[in-house]
C-alpha positions as CSV (number, residue, x, y, z in Angstrom):
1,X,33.6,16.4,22.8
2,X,35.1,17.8,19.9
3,X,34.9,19.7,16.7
4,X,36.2,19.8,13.3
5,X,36.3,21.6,10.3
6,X,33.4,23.6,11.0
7,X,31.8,27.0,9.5
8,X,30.7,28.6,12.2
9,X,30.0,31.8,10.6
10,X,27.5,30.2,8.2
11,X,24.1,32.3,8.3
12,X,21.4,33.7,6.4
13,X,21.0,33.1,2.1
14,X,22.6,30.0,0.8
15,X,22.3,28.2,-2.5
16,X,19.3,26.2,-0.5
17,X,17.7,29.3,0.3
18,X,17.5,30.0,3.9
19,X,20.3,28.1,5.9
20,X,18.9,24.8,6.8
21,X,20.7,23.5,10.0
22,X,21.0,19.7,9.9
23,X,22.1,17.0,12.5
24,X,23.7,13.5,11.1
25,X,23.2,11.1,14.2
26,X,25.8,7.5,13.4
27,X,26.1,5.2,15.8
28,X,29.6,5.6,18.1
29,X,31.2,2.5,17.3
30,X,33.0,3.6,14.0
31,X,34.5,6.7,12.8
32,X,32.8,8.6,10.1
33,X,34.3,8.0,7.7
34,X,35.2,4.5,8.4
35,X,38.9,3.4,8.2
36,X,37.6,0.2,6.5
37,X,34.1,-1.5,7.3
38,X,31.5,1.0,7.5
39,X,28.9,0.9,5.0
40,X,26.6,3.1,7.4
41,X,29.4,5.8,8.4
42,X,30.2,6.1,5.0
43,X,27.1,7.5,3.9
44,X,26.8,9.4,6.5
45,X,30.2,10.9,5.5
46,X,29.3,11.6,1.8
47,X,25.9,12.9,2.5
48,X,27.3,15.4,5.5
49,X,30.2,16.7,2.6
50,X,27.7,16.9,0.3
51,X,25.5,19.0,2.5
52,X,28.0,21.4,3.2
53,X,29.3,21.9,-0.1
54,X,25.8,22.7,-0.8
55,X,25.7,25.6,1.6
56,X,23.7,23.4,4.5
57,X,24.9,23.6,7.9
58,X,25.9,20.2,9.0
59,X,27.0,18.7,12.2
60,X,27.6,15.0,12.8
61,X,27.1,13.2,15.9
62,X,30.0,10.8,15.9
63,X,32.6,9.1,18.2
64,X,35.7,11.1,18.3
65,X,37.9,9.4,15.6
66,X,35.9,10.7,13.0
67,X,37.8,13.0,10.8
68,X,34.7,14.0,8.5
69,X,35.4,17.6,7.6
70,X,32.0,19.3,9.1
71,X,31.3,20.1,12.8
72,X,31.5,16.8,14.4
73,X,30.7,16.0,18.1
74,X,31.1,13.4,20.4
75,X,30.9,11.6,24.0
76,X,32.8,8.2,23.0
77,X,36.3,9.3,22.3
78,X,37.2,5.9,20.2
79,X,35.8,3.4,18.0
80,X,34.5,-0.1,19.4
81,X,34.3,-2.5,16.8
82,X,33.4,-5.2,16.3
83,X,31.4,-4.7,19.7
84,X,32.7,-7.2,22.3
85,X,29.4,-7.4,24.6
86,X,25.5,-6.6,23.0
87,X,24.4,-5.4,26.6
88,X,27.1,-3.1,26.5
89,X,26.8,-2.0,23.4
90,X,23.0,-1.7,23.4
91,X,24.0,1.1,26.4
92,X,26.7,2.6,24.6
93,X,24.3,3.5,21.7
94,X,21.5,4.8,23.4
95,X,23.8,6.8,25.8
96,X,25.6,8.4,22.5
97,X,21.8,8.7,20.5
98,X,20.2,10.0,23.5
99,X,22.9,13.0,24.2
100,X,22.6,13.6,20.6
101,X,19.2,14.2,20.0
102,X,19.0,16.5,23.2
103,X,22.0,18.6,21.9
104,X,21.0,18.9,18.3
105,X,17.3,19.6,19.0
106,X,18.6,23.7,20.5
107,X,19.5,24.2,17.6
108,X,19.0,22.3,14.7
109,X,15.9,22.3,12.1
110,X,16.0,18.5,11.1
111,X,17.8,16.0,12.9
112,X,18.8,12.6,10.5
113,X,19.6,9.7,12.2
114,X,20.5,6.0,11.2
115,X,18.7,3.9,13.4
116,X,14.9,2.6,15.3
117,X,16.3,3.4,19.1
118,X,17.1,6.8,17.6
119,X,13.9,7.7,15.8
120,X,12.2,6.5,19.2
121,X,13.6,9.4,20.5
122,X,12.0,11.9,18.4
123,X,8.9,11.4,21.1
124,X,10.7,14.2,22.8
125,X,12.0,16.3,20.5
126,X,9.7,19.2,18.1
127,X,12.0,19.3,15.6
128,X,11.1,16.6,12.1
129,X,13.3,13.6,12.7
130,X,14.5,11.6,9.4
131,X,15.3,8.0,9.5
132,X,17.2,6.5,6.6
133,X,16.5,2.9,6.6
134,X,20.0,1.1,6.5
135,X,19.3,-2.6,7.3
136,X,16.9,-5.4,6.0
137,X,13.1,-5.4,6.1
138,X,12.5,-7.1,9.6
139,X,8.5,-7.2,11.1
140,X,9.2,-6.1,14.3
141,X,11.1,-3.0,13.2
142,X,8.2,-2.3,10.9
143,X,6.2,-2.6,13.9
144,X,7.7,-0.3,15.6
145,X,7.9,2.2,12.7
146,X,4.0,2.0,13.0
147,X,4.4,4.1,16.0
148,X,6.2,7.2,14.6
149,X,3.8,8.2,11.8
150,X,5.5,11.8,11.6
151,X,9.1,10.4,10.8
152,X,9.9,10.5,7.3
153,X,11.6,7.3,6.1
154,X,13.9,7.1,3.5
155,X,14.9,3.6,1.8
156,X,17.7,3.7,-0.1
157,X,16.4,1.3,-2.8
158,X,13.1,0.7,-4.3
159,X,13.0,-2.9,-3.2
160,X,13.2,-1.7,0.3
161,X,10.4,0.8,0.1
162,X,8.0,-2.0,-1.0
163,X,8.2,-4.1,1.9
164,X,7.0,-0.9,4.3
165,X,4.0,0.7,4.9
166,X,5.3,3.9,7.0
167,X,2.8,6.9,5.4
168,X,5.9,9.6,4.7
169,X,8.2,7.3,3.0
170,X,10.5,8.0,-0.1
171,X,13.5,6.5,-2.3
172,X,17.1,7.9,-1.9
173,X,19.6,5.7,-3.5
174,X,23.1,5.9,-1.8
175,X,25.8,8.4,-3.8
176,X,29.4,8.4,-3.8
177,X,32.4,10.8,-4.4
178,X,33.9,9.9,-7.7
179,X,37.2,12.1,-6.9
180,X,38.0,9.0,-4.6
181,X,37.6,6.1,-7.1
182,X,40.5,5.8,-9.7
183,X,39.2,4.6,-12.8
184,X,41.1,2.2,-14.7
185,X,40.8,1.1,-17.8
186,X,43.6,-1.5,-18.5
187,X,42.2,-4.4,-16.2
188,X,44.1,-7.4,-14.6
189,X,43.0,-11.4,-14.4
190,X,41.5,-11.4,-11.4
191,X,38.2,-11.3,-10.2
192,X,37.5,-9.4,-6.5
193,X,35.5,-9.9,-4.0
194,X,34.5,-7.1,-1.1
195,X,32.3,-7.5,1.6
196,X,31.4,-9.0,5.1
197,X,32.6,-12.8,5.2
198,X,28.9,-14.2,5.4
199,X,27.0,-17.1,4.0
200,X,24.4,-14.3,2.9
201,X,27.0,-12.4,1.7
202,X,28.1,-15.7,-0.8
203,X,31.7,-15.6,-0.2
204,X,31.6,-19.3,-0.8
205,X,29.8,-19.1,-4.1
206,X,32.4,-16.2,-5.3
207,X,35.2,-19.2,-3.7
208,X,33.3,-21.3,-6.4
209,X,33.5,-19.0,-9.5
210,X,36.7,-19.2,-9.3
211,X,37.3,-22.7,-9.1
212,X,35.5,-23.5,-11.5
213,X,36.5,-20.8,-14.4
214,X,40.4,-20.9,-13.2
215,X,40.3,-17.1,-13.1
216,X,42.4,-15.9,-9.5
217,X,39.7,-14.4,-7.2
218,X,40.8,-11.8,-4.2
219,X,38.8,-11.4,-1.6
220,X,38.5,-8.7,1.2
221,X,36.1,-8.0,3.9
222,X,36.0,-8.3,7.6
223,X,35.2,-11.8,9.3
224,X,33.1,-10.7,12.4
225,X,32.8,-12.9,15.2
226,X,29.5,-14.6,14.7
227,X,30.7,-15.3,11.2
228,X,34.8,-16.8,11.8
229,X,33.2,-20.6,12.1
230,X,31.9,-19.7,8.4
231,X,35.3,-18.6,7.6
232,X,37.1,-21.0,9.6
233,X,35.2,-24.2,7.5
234,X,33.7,-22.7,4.5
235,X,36.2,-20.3,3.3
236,X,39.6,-20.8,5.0
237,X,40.4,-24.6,3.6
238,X,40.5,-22.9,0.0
239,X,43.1,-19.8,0.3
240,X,45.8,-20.7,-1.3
241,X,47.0,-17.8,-2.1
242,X,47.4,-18.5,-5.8
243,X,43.5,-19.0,-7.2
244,X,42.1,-17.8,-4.0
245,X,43.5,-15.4,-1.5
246,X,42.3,-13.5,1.5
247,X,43.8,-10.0,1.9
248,X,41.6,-8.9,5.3
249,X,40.0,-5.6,5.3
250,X,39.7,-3.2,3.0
251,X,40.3,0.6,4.0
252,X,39.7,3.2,0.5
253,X,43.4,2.8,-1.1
254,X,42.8,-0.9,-1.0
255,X,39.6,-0.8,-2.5
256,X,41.2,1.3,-5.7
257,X,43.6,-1.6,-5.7
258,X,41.5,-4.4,-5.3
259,X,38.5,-3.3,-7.5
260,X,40.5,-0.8,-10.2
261,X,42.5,-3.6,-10.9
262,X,39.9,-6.8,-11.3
263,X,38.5,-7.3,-14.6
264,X,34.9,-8.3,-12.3
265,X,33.5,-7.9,-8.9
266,X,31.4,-11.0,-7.7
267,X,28.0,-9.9,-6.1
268,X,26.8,-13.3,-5.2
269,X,24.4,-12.5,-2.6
270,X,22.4,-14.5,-0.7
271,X,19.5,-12.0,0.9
272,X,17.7,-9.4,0.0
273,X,20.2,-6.6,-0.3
274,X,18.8,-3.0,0.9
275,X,21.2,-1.3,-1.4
276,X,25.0,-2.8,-2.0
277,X,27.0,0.7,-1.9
278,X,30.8,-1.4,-2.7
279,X,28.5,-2.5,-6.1
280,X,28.9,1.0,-6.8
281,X,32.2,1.5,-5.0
282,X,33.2,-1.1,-7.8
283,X,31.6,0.6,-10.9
284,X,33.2,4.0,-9.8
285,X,36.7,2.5,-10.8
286,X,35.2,1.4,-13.9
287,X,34.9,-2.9,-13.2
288,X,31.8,-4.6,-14.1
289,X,29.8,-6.1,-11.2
290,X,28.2,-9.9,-11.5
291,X,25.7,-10.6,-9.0
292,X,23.1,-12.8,-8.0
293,X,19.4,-11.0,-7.9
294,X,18.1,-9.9,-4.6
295,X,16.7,-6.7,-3.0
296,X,18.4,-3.5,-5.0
297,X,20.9,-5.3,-7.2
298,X,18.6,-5.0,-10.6
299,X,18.5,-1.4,-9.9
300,X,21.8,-0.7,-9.2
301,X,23.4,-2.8,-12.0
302,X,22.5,-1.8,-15.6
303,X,22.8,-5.5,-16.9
304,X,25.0,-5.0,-20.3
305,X,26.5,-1.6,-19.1
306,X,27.7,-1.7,-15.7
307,X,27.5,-5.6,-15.0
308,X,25.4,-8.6,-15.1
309,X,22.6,-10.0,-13.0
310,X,23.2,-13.9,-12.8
311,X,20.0,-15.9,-12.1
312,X,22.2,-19.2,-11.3
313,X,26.2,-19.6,-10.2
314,X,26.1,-21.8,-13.8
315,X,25.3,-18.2,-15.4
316,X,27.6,-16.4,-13.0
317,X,30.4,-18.8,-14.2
318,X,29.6,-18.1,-18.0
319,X,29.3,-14.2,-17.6
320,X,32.7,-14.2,-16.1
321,X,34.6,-16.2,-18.6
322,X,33.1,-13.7,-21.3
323,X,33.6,-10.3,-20.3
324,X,33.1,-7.7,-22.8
325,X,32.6,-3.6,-21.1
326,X,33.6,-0.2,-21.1
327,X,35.3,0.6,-17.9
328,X,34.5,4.8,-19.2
329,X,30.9,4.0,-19.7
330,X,30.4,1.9,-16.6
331,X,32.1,4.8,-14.5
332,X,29.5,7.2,-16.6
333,X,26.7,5.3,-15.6
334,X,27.8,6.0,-11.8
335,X,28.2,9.9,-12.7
336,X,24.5,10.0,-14.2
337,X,23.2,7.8,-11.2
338,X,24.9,7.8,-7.7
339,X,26.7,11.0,-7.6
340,X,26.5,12.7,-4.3
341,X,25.4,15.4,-6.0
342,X,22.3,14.1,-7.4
343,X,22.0,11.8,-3.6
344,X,22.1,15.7,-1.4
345,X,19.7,17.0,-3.8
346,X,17.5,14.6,-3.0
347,X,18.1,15.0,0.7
348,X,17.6,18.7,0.5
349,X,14.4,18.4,-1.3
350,X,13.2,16.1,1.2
351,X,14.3,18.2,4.7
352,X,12.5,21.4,2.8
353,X,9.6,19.4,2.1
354,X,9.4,18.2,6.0
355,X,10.0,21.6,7.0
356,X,7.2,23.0,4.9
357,X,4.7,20.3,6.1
358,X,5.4,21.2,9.4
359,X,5.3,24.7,8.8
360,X,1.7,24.4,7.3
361,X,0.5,22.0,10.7
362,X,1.7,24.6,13.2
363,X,0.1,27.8,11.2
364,X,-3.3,25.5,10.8
């Protein structure tokens, strides 16, 4: 096991009041933060930071790659991904979520984790267990949820929230650190594309913007194994490395490369998207996001100020060959709405809040 970065000596009055102790449970199969994919660990990252440079003592429950600069602690010493075997992944997970909620129920006041299996475990613990919802809306997980009545939930999009019907359930929208996003105001003819390399993703359609405006598209994202026949027929045939080219995945120097640079990033999903954090990734270096509508993408782009939502790839086409925005107000917009600021403030609220309703059962 190991540990990094920590405070040990933390104790007492913070600028949260009493010191709140706090357990961030990620799954072990990709460091926190992630070298490249990682949507998940990535939050997890920024929200653990966050907490800490708010005065909340933080630990993380990680594998032991992570290089998150709070306490983080481990059984798995390395990454796994992607996952060569579900059985043994399935294991893997509950093994790491298990150990995790064990150790951080001595000591901590709220453990936070990312997934169902985990919240299952809070059968066992006293302590209030958070779940942040990360994935689609699927019925049997809501059926599931059914069973865990004192977990709060937290969607991270407004979209999400209205297709459950847990009883503690709030909106958190995801937050970034704008120190790590360059903005850039002189941008290049190219439009970008980030993401997984999925038919619901629409690499295909963002394939097909291109072709059909003549403006270079660059795409990067990780083509996971139940997805490389989609690449290998769909996507493949047309990188040619002068309109469209493939540069693999993209770790945080490539993004600000990639996305600083492109005078667009295509958003053509094909789902409903939960929330679409590289949409904000994207507006942090001050580029314009088009994308298709779907789950959270009409309340994370501010059509006319930080991007466009297209209702058609016609449209999509047309908002792309007539680009007209501010790369300092787009990156504004991102300040005023997805800071990690205003995302731990609302995380903070929310553990208090638990804490005090759980306060007010024992005492009754």
């Amino acid at each position: 096991m190991q540990t990094r970065g920590y405070r040990s000596d933390i104790s007492g009055e913070s600028r949260t009041g009493p010191t709140l102790k706090i357990a961030l449970i990620a799954a072990p199969f990709i460091s926190v933060p992630p070298a490249d994919y990682g949507g998940t660990e990535l939050f997890v990252a920024h929200l653990a930071e966050g907490l800490q440079s708010a005065g909340v003592e933080t630990v993380v429950y990680a594998n032991g790659e992570s290089t998150v600069s709070t306490k983080c602690r481990s059984i798995y010493a390395r990454s796994e991904w992607p996952t060569k075997s579900v059985e043994k992944a399935w294991l893997r997970e509950l093994n790491h979520e298990s150990w995790a909620v064990h150790d951080a129920a001595t000591y901590c006041d709220i453990i936070h984790v990312q997934s169902a299996q985990a919240a299952m475990l809070s059968r066992f613990v006293k302590q209030t267990v958070v779940l942040t919802l990360h994935g689609p809306h699927e019925l049997g997980l809501s059926e599931v949820y059914a069973f865990y009545p004192d977990v709060y939930y937290v969607c991270i999009s407004d979209a999400q929230c209205k297709q459950e019907a847990m009883p503690r359930m709030r909106t958190i929208h995801h937050g970034i650190d704008l120190n790590q996003y360059r903005l850039v105001k002189q941008k290049q003819q190219y439009l970008s594309f980030i993401g997984r390399i999925a038919p619901i993703k629409g690499t295909h359609l963002a394939i097909e913007v291109a072709k059909r405006t003549g403006i270079p598209l660059k795409i990067a994202g990780e083509v996971q194994p139940v997805n490389r026949e989609y690449f290998e027929r769909k996507i493949k045939p047309e990188l040619d490395g002068s309109l469209v080219e493939y540069i693999g995945p993209a770790n945080l120097e490539v993004k600000n490369e990639l996305l600083g640079n492109s005078m667009a990033m295509l958003f053509p999903i094909q789902w409903n998207e939960p929330f679409g954090l590289v949409m904000v990734e994207a507006m942090a270096c001050g580029t314009p996001v088009l994308a298709m509508p779907g789950g959270s993408v009409q309340e994370v782009v501010r059509d006319g100020i930080s991007g466009h939502t297209c209702r058609s790839l016609r449209q999509m086409v047309k908002r792309a060959r007539d680009m007209n925005f501010d790369p300092v107000a787009i990156r504004h917009y991102v300040a005023e709405n997805f800071s990690i600021e205003r995302m731990v403030s609302a995380y903070i609220e929310l553990y208090k809040d638990a804490i005090a309703h759980s306060n007010l059962r024992e005492a009754a």
